[in-house]
DSSP file (Angstrom, degrees, kcal/mol; ACC not computed):
  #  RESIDUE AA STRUCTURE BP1 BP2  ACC     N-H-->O    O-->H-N    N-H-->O    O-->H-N    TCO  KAPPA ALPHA  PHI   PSI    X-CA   Y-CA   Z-CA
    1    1 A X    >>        0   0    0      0, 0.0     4,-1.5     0, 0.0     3,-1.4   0.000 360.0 360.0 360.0 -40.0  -21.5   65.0  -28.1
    2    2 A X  H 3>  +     0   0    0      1,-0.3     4,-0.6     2,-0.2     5,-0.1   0.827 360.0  41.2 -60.7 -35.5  -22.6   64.0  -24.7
    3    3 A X  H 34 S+     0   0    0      2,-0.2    -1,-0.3     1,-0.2     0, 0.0  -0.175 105.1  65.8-109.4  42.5  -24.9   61.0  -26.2
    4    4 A X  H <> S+     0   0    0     -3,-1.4     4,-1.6     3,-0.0    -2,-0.2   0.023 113.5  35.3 -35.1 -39.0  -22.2   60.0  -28.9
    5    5 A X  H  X S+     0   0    0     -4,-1.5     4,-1.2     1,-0.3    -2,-0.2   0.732 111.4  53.9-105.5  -5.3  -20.1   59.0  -25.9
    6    6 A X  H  X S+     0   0    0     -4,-0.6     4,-2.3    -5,-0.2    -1,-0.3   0.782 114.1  45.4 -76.3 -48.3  -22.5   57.8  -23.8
    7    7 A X  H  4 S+     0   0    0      1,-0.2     4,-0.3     2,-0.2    -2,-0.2   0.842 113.8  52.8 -64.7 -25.5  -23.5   55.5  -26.8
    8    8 A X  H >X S+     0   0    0     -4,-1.6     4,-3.2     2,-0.2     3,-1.2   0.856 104.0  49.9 -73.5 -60.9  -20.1   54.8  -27.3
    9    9 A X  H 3X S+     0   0    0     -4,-1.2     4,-2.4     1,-0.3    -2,-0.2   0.978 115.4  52.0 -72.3 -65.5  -19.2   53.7  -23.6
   10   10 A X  H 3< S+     0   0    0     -4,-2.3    -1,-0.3     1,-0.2    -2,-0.2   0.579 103.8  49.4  14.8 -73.9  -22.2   51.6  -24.1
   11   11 A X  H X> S+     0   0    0     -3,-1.2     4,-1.7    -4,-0.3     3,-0.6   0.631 113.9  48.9 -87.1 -34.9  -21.3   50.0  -27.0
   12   12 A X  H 3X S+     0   0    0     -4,-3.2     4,-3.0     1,-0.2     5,-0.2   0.969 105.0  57.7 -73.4 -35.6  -17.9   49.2  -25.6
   13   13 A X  H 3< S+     0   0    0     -4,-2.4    -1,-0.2     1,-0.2     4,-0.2   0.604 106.5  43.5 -59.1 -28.2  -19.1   47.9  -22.6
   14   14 A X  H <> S+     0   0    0     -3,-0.6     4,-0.9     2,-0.2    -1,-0.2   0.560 112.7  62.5-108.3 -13.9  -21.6   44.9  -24.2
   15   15 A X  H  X S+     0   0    0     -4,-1.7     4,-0.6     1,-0.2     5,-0.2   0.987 106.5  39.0 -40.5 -73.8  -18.4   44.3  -26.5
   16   16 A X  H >X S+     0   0    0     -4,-3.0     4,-1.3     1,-0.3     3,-0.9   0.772 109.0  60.6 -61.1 -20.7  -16.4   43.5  -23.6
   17   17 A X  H 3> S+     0   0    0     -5,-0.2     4,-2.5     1,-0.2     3,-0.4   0.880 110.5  47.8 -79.9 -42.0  -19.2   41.4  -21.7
   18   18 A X  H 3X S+     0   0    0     -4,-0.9     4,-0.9     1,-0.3    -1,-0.2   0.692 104.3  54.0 -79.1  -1.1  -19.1   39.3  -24.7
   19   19 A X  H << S+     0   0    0     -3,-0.9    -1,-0.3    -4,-0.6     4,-0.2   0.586 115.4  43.0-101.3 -26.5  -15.7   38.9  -25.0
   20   20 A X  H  X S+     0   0    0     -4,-1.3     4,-1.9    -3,-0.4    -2,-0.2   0.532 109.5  53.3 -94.5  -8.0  -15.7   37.7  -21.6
   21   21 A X  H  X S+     0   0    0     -4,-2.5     4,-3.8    -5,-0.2    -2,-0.2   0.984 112.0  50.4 -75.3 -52.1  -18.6   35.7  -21.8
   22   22 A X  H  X S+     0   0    0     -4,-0.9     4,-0.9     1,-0.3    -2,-0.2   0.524 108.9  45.3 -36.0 -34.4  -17.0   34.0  -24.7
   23   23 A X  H >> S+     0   0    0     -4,-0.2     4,-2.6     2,-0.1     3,-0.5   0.877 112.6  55.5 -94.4 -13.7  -13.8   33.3  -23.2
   24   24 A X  H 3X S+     0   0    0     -4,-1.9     4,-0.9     1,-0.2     3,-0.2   0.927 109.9  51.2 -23.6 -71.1  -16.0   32.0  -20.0
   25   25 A X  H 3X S+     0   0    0     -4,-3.8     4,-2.8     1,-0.2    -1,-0.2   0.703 100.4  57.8  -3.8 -72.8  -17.4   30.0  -22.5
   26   26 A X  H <X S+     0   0    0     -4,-0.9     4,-1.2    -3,-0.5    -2,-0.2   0.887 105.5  48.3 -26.8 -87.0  -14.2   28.9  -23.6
   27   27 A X  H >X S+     0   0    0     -4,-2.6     3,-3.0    -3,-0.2     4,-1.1   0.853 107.8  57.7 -49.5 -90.9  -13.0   27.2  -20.0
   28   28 A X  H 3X S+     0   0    0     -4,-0.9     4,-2.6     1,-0.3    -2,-0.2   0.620 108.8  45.0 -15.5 -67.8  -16.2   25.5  -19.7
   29   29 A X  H 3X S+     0   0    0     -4,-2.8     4,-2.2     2,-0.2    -1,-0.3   0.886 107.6  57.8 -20.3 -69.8  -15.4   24.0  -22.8
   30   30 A X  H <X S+     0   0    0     -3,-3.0     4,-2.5    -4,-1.2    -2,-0.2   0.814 107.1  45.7 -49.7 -47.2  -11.9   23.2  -21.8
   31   31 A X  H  X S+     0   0    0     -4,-1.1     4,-1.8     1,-0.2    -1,-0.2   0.817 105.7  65.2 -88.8 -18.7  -12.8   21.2  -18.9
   32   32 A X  H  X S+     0   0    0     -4,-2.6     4,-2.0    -5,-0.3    -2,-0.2   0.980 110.4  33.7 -39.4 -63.4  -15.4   19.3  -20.9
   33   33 A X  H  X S+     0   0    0     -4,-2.2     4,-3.5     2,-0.2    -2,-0.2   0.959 116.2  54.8 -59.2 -43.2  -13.0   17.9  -23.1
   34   34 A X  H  X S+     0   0    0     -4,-2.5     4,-0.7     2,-0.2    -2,-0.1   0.970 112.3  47.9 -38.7 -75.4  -10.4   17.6  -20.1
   35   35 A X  H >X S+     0   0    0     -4,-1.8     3,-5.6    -5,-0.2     4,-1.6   0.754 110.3  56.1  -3.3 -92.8  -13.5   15.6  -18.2
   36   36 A X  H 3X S+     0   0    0     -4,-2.0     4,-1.9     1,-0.4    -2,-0.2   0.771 106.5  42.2 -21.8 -78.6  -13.9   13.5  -21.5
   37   37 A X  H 3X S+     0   0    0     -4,-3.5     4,-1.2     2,-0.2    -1,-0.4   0.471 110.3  58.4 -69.0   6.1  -10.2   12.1  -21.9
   38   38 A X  H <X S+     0   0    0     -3,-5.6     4,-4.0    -4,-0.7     8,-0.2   0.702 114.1  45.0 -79.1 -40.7   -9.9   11.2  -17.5
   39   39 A X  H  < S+     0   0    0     -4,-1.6    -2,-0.2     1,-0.2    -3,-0.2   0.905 116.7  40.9 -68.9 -25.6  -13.1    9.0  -18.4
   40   40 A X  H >< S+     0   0    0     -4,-1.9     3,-0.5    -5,-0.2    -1,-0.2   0.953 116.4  53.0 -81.2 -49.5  -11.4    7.6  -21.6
   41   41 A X  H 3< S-     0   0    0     -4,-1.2    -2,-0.2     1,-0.2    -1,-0.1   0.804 137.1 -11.9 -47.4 -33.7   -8.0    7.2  -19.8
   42   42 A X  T 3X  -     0   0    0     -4,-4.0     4,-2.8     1,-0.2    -1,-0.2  -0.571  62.3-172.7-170.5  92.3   -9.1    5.2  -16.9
   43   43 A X  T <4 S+     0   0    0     -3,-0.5     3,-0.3     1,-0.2     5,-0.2   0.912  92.0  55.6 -53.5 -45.8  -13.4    4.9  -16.1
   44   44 A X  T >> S+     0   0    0      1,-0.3     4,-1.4     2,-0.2     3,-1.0   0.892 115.8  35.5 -82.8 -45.3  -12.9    3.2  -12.7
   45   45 A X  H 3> S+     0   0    0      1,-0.3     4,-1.0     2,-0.2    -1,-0.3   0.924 120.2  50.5 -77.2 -20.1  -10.5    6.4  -11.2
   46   46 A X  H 3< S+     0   0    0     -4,-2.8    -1,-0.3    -3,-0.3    -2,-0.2   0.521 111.8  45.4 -96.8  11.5  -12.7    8.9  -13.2
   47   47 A X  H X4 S+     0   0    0     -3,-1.0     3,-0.8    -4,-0.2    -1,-0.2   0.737 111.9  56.7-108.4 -37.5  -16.4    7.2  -11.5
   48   48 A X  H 3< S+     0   0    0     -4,-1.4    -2,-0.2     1,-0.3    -3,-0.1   0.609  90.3  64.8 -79.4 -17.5  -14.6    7.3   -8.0
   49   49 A X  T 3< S+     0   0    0     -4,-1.0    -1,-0.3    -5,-0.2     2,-0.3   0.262 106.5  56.9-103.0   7.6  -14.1   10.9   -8.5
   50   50 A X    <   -     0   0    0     -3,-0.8     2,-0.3     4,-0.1    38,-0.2  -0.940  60.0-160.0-140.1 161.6  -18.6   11.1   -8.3
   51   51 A X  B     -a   88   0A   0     36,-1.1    38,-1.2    -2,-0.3     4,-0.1  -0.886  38.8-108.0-145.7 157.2  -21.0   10.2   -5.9
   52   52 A X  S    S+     0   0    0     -2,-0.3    36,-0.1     1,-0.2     3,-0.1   0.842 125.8  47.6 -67.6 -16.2  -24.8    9.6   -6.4
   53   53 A X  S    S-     0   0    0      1,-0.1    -1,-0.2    35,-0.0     2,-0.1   0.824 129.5 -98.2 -65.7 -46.0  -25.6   13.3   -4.2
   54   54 A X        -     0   0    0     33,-0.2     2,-0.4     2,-0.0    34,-0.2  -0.156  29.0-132.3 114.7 123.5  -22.6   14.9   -6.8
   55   55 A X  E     -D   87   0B   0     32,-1.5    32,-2.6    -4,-0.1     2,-0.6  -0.949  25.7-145.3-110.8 132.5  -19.2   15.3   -5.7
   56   56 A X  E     +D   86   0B   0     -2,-0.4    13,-5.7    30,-0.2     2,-0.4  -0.823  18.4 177.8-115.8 150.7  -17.7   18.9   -6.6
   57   57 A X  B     -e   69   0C   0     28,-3.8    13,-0.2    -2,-0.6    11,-0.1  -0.860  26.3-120.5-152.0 136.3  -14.5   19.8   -7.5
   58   58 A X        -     0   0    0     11,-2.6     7,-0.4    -2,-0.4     2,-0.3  -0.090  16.6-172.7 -75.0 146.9  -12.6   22.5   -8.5
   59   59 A X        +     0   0    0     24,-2.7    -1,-0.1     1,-0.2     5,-0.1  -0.346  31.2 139.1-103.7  60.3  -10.7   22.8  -11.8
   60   60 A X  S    S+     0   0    0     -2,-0.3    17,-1.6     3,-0.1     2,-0.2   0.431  85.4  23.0 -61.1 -10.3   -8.6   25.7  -11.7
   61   61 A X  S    S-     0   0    0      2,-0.4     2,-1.6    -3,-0.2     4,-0.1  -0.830 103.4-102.2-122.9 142.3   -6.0   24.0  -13.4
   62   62 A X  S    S+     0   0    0     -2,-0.2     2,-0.2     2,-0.1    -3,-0.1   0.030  91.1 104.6 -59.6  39.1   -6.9   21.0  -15.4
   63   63 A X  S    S-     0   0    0     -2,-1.6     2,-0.5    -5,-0.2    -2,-0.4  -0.759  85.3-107.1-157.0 130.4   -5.8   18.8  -12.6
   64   64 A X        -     0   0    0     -2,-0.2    -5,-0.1    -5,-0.1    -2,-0.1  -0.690  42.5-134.2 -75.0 120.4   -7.7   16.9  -10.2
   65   65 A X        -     0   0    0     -2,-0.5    -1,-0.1    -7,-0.4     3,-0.0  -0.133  31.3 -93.4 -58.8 150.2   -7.0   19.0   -6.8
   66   66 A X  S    S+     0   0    0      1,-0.1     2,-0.2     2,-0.0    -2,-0.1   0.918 103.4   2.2 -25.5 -69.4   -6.1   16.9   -3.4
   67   67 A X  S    S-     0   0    0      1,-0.2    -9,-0.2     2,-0.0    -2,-0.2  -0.774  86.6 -94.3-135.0 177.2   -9.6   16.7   -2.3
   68   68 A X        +     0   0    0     -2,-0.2   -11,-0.2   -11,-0.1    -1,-0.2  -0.101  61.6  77.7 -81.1-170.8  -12.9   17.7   -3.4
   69   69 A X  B    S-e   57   0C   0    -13,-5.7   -11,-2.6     2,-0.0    -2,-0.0  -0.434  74.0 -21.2 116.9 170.4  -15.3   20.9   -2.8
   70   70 A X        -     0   0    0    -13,-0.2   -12,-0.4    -2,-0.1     3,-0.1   0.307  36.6-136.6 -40.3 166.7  -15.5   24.4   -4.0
   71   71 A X    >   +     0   0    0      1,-0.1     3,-4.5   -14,-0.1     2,-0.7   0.370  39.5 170.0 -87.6  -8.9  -13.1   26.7   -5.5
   72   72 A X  T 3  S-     0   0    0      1,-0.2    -1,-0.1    10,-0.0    -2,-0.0  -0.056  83.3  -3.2  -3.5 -58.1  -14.2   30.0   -3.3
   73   73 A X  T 3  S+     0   0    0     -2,-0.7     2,-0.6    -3,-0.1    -1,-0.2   0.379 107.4 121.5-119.0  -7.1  -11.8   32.4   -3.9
   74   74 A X    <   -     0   0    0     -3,-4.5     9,-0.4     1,-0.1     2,-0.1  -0.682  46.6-158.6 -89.9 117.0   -9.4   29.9   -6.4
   75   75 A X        -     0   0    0     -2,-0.6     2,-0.6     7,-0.1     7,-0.2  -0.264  32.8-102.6 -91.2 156.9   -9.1   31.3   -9.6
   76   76 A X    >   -     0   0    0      5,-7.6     3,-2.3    -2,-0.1   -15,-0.2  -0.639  66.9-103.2 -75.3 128.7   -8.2   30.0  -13.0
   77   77 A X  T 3  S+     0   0    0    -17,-1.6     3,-0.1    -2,-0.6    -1,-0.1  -0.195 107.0  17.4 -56.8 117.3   -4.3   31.5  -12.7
   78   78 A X  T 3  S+     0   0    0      1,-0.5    -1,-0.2     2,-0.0     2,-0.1   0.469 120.7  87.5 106.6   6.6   -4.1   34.7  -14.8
   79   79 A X  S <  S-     0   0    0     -3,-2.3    -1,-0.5     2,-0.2    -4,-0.1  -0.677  74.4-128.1-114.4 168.6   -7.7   35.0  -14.9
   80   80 A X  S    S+     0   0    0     -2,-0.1    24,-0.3    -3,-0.1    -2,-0.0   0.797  78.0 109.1 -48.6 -44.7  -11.4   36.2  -13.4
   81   81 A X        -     0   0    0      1,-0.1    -5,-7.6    22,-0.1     2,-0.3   0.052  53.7-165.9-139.7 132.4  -12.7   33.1  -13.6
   82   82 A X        -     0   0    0     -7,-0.2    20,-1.0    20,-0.1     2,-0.2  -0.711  12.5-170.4 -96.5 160.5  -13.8   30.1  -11.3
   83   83 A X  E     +F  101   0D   0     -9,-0.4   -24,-2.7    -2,-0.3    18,-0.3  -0.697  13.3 162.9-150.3 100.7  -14.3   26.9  -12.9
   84   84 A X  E     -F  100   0D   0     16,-2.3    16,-1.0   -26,-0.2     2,-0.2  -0.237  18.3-155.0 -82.7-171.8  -16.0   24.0  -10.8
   85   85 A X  E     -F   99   0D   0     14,-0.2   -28,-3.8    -2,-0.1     2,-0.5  -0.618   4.5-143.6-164.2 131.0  -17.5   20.9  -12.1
   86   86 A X  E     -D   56   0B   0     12,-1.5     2,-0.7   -30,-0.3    12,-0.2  -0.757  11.0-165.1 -34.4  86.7  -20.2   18.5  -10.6
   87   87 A X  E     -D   55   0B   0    -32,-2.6   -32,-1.5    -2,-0.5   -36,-1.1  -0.772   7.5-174.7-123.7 124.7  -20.0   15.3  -11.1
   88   88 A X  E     -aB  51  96A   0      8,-1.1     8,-5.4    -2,-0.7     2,-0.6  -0.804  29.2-126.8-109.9 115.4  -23.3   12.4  -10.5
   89   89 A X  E     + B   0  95A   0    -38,-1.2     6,-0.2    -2,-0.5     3,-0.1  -0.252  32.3 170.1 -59.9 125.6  -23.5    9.2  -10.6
   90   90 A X        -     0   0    0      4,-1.9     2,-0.2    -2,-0.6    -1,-0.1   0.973  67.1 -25.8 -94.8 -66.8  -26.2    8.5  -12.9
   91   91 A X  S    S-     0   0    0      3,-0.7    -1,-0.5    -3,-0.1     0, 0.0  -0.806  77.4 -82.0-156.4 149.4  -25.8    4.5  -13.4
   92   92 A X  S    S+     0   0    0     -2,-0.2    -2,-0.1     1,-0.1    -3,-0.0   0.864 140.0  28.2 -29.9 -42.7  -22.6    1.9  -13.1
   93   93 A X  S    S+     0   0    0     -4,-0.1    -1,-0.1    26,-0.1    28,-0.1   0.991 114.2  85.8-101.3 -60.1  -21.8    3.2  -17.0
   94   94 A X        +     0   0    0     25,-0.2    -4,-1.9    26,-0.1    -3,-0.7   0.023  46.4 176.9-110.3 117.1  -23.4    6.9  -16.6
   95   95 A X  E     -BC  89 118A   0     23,-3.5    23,-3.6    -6,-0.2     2,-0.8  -0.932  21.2-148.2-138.7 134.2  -22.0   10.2  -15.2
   96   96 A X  E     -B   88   0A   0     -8,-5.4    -8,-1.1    -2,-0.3    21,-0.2  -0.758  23.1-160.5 -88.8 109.5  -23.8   13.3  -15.2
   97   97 A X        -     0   0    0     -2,-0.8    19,-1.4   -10,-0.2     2,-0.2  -0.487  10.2-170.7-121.9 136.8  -21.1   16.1  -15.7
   98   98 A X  E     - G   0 115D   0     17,-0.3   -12,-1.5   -12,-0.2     2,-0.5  -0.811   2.7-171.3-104.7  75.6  -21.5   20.4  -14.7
   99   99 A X  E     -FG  85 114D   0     15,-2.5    15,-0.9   -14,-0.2     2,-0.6  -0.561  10.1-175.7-105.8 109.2  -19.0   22.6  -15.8
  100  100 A X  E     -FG  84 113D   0    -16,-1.0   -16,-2.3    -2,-0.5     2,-0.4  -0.874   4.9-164.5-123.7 114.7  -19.9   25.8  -14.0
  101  101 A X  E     -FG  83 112D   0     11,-2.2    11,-4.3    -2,-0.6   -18,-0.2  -0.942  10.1-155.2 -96.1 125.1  -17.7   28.7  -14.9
  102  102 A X  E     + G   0 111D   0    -20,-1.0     9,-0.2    -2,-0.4     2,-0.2  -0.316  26.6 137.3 -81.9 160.6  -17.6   32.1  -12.8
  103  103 A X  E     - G   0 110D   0      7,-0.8     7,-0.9   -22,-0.2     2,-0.3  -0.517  21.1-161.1 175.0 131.9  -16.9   35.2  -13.0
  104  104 A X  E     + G   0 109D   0    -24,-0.3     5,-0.2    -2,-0.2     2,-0.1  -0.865  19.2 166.9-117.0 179.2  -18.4   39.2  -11.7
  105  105 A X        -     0   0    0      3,-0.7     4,-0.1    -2,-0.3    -2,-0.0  -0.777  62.0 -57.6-142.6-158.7  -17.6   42.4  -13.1
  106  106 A X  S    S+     0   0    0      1,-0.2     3,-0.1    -2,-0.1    -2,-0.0   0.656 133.8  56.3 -90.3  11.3  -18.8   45.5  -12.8
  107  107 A X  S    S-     0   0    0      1,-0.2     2,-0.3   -90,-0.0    -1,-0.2   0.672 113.1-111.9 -66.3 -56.1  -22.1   44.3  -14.0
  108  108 A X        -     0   0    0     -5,-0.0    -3,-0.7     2,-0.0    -1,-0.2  -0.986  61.1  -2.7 145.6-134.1  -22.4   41.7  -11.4
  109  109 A X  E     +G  104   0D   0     -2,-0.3     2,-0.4    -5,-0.2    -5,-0.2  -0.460  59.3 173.3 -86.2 140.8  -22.3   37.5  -11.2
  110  110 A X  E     -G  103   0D   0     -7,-0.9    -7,-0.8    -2,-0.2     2,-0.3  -0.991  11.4-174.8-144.9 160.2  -22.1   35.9  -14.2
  111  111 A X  E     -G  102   0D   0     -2,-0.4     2,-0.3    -9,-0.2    -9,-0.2  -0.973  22.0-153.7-154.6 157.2  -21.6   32.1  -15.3
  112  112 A X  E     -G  101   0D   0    -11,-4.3   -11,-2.2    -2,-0.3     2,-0.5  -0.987  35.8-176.2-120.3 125.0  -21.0   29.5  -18.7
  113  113 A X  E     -G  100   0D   0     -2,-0.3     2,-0.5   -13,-0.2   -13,-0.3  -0.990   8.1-173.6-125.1 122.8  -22.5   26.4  -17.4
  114  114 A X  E     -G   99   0D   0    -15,-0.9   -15,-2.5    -2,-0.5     2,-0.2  -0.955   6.8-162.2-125.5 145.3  -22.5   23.1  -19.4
  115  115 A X  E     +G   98   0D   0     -2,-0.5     2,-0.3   -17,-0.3   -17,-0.3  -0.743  15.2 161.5-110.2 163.9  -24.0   19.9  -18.9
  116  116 A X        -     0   0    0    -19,-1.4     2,-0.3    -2,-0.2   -19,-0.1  -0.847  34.3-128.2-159.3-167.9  -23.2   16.8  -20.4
  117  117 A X        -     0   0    0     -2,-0.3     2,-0.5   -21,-0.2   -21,-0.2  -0.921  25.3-172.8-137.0 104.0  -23.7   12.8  -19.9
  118  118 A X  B     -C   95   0A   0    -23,-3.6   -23,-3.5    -2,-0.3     2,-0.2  -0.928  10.9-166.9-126.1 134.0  -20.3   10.9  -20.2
  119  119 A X        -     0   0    0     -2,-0.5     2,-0.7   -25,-0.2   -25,-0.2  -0.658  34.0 -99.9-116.5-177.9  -20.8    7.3  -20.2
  120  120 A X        +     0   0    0     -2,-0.2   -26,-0.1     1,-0.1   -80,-0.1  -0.788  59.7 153.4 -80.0 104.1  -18.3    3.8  -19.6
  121  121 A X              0   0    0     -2,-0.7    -1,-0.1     1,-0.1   -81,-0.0  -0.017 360.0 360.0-112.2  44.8  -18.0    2.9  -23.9
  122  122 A X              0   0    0    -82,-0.0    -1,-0.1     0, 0.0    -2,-0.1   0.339 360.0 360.0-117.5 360.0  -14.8    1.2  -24.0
């Protein structure tokens, strides 16, 4: 009985890691697209918002924040989860985009990290 529930606890346990990886996932996602339509709406504000180093800034809402920089302790509301993004000037047209999503548990640090390339096409 003792290693049924032991297997059990286990089994629930890489469940839930995956459910959270998944919705990590998920935000990472979200601020991809988000990303995607500032650069379609308006390239000049969305270029100023990166620097040739990387400028970071937190998304914790899909909303460009006051100023830039980390999230530390600022959470996506109603969530684990940090959500930053990176953003490098690549070229005039070319911006190199980071979506870093956070999160621990009782496992430890975890992240869903995406990269992308969003260039000027209109």
């Amino acid at each position: 009985i003792v290693t049924l529930i032991s297997v059990s606890t286990g089994a629930l346990g890489k469940v839930n890691f995956s459910r959270t990886q998944g919705d990590g996932n998920r935000h990472s996602r979200e601020a991809l697209e988000w990303l995607r339509a500032q650069r379609d709406t308006n390239w000049a504000a969305f270029a100023a918002k990166s620097s040739a180093g990387g400028t970071t800034w937190c998304l914790s809402t899909l909303a460009w924040p006051g100023s830039s920089g980390t999230c530390g302790s600022t959470k996506i509301p109603g969530t684990n989860f940090t959500r930053e993004t990176v953003l490098t000037t690549s070229t005039a047209t070319k911006i190199l985009v980071t979506v870093n999503v956070t999160w621990t548990d009782s496992r430890g640090n975890h992240n869903a990290q995406l990269n992308s390339r969003l260039t000027k096409w209109k």
